[in-house]
C-alpha positions in Angstrom: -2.7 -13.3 -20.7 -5.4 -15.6 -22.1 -7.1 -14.7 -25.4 -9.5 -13.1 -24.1 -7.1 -10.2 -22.3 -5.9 -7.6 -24.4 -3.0 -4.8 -23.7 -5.0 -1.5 -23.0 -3.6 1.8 -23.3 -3.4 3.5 -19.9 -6.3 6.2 -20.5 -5.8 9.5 -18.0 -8.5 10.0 -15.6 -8.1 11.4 -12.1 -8.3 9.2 -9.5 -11.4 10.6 -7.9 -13.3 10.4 -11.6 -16.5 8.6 -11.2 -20.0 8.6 -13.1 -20.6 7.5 -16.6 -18.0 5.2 -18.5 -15.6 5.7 -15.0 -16.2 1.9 -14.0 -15.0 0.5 -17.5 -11.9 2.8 -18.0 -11.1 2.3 -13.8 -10.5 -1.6 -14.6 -8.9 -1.0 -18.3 -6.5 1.5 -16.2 -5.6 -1.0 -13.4 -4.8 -3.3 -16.1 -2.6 -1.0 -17.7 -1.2 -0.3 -13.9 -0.9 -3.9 -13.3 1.1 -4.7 -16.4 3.7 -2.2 -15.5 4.6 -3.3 -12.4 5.3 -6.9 -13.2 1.7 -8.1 -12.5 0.2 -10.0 -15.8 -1.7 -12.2 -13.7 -3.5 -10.1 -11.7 -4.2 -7.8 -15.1 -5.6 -11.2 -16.8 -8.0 -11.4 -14.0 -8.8 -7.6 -13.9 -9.7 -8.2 -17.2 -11.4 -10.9 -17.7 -13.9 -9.4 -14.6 -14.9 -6.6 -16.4 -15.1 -8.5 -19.6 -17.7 -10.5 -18.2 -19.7 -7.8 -16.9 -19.5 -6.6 -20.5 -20.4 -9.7 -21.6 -23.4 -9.9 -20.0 -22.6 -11.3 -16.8 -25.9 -10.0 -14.6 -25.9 -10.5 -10.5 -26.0 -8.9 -7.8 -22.5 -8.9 -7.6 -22.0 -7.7 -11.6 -24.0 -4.7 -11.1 -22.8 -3.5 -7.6 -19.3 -3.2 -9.9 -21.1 -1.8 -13.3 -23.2 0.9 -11.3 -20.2 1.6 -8.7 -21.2 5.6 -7.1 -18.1 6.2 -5.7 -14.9 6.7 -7.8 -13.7 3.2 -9.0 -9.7 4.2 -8.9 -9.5 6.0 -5.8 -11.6 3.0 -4.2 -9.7 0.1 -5.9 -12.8 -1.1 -6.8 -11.2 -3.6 -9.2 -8.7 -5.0 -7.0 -11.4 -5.2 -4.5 -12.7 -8.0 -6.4 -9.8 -9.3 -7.8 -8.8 -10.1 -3.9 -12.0 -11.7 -3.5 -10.9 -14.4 -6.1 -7.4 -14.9 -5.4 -9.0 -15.4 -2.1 -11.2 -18.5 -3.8 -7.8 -19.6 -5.1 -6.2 -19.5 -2.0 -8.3 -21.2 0.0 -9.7 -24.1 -2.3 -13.1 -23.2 -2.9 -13.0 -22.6 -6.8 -10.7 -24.9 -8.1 -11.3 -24.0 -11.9 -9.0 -20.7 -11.2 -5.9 -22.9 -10.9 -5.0 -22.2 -14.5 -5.5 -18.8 -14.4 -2.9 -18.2 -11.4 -0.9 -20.7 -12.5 -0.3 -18.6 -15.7 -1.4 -21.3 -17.9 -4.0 -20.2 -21.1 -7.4 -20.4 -20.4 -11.0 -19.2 -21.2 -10.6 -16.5 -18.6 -14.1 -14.8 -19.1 -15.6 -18.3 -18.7 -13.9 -19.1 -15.4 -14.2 -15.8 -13.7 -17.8 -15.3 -14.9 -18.9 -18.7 -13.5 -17.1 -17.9 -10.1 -18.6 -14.8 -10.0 -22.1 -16.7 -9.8 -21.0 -19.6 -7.9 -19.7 -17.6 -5.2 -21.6 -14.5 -5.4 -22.6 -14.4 -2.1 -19.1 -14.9 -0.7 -17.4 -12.3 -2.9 -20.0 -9.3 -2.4 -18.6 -8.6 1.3 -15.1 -7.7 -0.4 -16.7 -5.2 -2.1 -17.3 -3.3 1.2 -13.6 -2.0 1.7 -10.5 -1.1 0.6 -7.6 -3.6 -0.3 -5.4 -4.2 2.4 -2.2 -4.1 0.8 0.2 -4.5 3.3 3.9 -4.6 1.9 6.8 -4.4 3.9 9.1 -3.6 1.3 7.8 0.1 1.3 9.5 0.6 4.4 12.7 1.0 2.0 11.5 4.6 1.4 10.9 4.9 4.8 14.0 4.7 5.8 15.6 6.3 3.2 13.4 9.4 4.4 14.9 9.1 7.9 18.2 9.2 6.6 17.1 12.4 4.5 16.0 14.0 7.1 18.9 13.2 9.4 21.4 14.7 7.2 19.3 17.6 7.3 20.1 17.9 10.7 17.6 16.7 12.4 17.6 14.7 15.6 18.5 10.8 14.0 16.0 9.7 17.1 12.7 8.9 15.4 9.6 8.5 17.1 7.0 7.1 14.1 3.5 7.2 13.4 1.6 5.4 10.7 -2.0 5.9 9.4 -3.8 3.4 7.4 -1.3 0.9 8.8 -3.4 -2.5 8.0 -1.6 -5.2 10.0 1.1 -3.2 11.1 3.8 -4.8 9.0 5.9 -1.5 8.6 5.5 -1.0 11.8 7.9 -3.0 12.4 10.2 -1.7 10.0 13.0 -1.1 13.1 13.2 -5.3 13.0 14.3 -5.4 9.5 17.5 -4.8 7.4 17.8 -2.7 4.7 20.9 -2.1 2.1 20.1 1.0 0.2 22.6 1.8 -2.2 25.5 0.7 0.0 23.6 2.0 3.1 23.4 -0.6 5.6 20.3 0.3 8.4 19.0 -2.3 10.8 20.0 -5.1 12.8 21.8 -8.0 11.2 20.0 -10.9 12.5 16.6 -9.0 11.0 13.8 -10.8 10.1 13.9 -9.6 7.0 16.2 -8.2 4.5 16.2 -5.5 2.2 18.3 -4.4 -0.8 16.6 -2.4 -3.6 17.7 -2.0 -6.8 18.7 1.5 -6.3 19.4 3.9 -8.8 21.5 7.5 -8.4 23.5 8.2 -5.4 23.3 6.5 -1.9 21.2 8.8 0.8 23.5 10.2 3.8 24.5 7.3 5.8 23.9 8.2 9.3 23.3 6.5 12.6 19.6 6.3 13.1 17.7 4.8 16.0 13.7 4.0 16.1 12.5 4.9 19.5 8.9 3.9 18.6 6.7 2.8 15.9 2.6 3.5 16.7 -0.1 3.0 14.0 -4.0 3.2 13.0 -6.4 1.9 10.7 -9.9 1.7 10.7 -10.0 -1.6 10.1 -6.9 -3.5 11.5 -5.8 -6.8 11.2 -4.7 -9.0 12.9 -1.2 -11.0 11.7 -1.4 -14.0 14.1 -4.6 -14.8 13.6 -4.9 -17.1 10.4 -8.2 -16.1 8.8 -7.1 -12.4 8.9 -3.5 -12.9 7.6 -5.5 -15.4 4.9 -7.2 -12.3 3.6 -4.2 -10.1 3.3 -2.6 -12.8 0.9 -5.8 -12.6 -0.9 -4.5 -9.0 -1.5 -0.9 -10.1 -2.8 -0.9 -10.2 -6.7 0.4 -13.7 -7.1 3.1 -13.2 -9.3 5.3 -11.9 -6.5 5.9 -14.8 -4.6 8.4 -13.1 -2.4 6.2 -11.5 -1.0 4.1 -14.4 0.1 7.5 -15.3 2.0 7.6 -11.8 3.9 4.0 -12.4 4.6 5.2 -15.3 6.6 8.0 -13.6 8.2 6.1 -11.2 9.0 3.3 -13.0 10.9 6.3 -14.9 13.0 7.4 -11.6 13.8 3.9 -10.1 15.2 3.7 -13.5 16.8 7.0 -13.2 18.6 5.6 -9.2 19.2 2.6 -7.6 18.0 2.7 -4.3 16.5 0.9 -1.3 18.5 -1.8 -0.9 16.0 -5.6 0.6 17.2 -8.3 0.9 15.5 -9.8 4.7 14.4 -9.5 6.8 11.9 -7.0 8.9 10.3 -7.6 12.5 12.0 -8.3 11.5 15.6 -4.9 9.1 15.9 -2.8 12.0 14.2 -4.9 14.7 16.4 -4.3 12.7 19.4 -0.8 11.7 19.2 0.2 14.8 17.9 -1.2 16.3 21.3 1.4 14.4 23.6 4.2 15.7 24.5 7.4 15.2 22.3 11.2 14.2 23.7 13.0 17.0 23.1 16.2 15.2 21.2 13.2 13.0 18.9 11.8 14.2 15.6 8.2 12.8 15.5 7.6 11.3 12.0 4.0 10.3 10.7 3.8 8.2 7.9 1.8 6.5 5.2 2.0 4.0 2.1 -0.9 4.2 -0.2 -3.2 5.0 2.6 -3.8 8.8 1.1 -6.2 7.9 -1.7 -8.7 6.1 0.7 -8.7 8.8 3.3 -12.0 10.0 3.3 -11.7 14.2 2.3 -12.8 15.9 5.8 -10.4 13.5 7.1 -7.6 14.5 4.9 -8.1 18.0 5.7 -8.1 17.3 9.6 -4.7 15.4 9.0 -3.3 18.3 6.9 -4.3 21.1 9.4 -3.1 18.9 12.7 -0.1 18.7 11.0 0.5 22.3 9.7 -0.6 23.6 13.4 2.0 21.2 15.1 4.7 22.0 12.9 4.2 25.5 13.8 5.5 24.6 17.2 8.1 22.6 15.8 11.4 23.4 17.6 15.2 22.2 16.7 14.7 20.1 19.2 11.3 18.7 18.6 10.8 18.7 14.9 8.4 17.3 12.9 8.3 15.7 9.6 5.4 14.0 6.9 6.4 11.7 4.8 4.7 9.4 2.5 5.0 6.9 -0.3 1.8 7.2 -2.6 1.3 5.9 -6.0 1.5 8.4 -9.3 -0.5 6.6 -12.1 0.7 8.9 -14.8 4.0 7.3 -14.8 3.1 3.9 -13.0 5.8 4.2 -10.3 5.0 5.5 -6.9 6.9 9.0 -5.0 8.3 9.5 -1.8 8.0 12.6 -0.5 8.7 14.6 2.8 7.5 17.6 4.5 9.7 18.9 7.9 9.4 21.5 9.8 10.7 24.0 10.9 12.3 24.8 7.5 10.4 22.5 5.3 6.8 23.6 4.4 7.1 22.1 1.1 7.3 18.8 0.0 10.7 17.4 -1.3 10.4 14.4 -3.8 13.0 12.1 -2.8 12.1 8.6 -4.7 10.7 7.0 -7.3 9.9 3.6 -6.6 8.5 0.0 -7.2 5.1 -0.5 -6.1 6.2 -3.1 -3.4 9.9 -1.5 -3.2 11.7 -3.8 -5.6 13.6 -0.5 -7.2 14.2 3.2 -5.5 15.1 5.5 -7.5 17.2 8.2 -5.6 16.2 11.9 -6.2 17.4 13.5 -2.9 20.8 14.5 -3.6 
């Protein structure tokens, strides 16, 4: 990091924490975050952002961030902005960043803070939302919950459903390959290939088969269109360069098919999918990968009680299972976990696991 970055201490705050001194320990905590799963790069420019705020650094854009209402964590306010320069980056338009992402030393406060004015008008709209953090490498866990869940004895015929799916990368997780811990899932001539570092046991090996993969988000992109899938690289912390590479797959892919992505929210796709009929012989799955934390409250508790009422009517035959992959910032890592039912009311922890699915750790044996 450049001189001006220094290692924080990650400080515990909930994620929902906001009001006084929230904004300042929200970016010295995604630092902290950033650092520990493999990110220096992105940390030096969470960093130096807030450092020039602190620095005096006074726009539009400065204050928006300083006097943020909602909770900075929850919101990922700083990657927010952070995706905002990358973007700059990316796309040529602030060429005195080079150094910065090309992890050479620099006066980091000094560059951000004069992008921050020079492009102030064009980085207050990423502000507005959420990071869209598409990663298809979190469809590991995914998969590894299917298996779970068919050595439990359920139906190995799953028929998926994703909230908060962005472009709809994982949907399309039935296209890809995945060794997990010896495991081998998916089709050999995938588009793309998987093999975690994988710690503990394998998960059962069973036969499984995707019968369909259906997804939301309330603001969904679109992969084959290039100024869309040019913002979700904005979102990919540049140090991981393979991702950038399943970015690319991944947009041949949705060219080849698109995923079945619509837009609305949360509660009324799970309310209205979970109000079709079911194929007795399929367990229905929904799932999400840090989705959760931007899911506004009343929608969380519409998701929750959609899901609770259905699973009271879940059947052998037509069972029903939650599982998602969210991130725990006590320890830096992110769990799977997974809800069936009948039988399963609570959740099971079955991973720990790599932000982008680099490493699982196996807990479900």
């Amino acid at each position: 990091m450049g001189d001006s970055a220094q290692r924080p201490h990650y400080e515990k705050m909930h994620i929902d924490t906001k009001g006084d001194g929230a904004v300042g320990k929200g970016f010295r905590n995604q630092v902290a975050y950033c650092l520990n799963n493999g990110a220096p790069i992105t940390a030096r420019v969470v960093t130096a952002i807030w450092a020039a705020i602190e620095g005096g650094l006074d726009n539009a854009l400065a204050r928006r961030i300083a006097e943020w209402q909602g909770a900075p964590l929850a919101d990922a306010l700083p990657l927010r902005i952070a995706g905002g320069l990358h973007w700059l980056h990316l796309t040529g338009r602030e060429p005195a960043l080079a150094p910065i992402y090309r992890g050479i030393g620099a006066d980091d406060v000094a560059i951000i803070a004069d992008a921050m004015t020079a492009h102030e008008a064009q980085l207050l709209p990423w502000l507005d939302g959420p990071p869209q953090t598409n990663e298809a490498g979190r469809s590991s866990n995914f998969i590894a919950a299917m298996l779970w869940l068919a050595g439990k004895g359920l139906p190995p015929r799953f028929e998926c459903l994703e909230i908060g799916s962005s472009a709809g990368i994982n949907l399309m997780l039935d296209r890809y390959h995945y060794d997990l811990g010896g495991v081998q899932v998916g089709p050999s001539d995938a588009v793309m290939h998987f093999k975690p570092e994988w710690q503990g046991t394998a998960p059962p090996d069973k036969q499984i088969e995707i019968v369909s993969t259906k997804g939301c988000d309330v603001a969904p992109v679109d992969l084959t269109d290039p100024n869309q899938s040019q913002r979700l690289k904005a979102y990919i912390w540049p140090e991981h360069t393979i991702r950038f590479e399943r970015m690319e797959a991944a947009i041949r892919a949705a060219t080849e098919r698109k995923p079945d992505l619509t837009k609305i929210n949360a509660a009324e796709f799970v309310e209205r999918e979970l109000a079709k009929l079911q194929e007795p012989g399929t367990t229905r799955l929904l799932l999400h990968s840090i989705v959760w934390q931007y899911v506004l409250a009343d929608q969380q508790e519409r998701v929750t009680a959609a899901m609770e009422a259905a699973g009271a009517s879940a059947t052998a035959e037509t069972p029903l299972a939650w599982v998602s992959v969210e991130a725990d910032r006590t320890v830096h890592r992110h769990n799977l976990k997974v809800r069936y039912w009948p039988g399963g009311a609570e959740a099971t922890q079955l991973t720990w696991s790599h932000a982008h699915g680099a490493d699982i750790e196996w807990l479900g044996n």
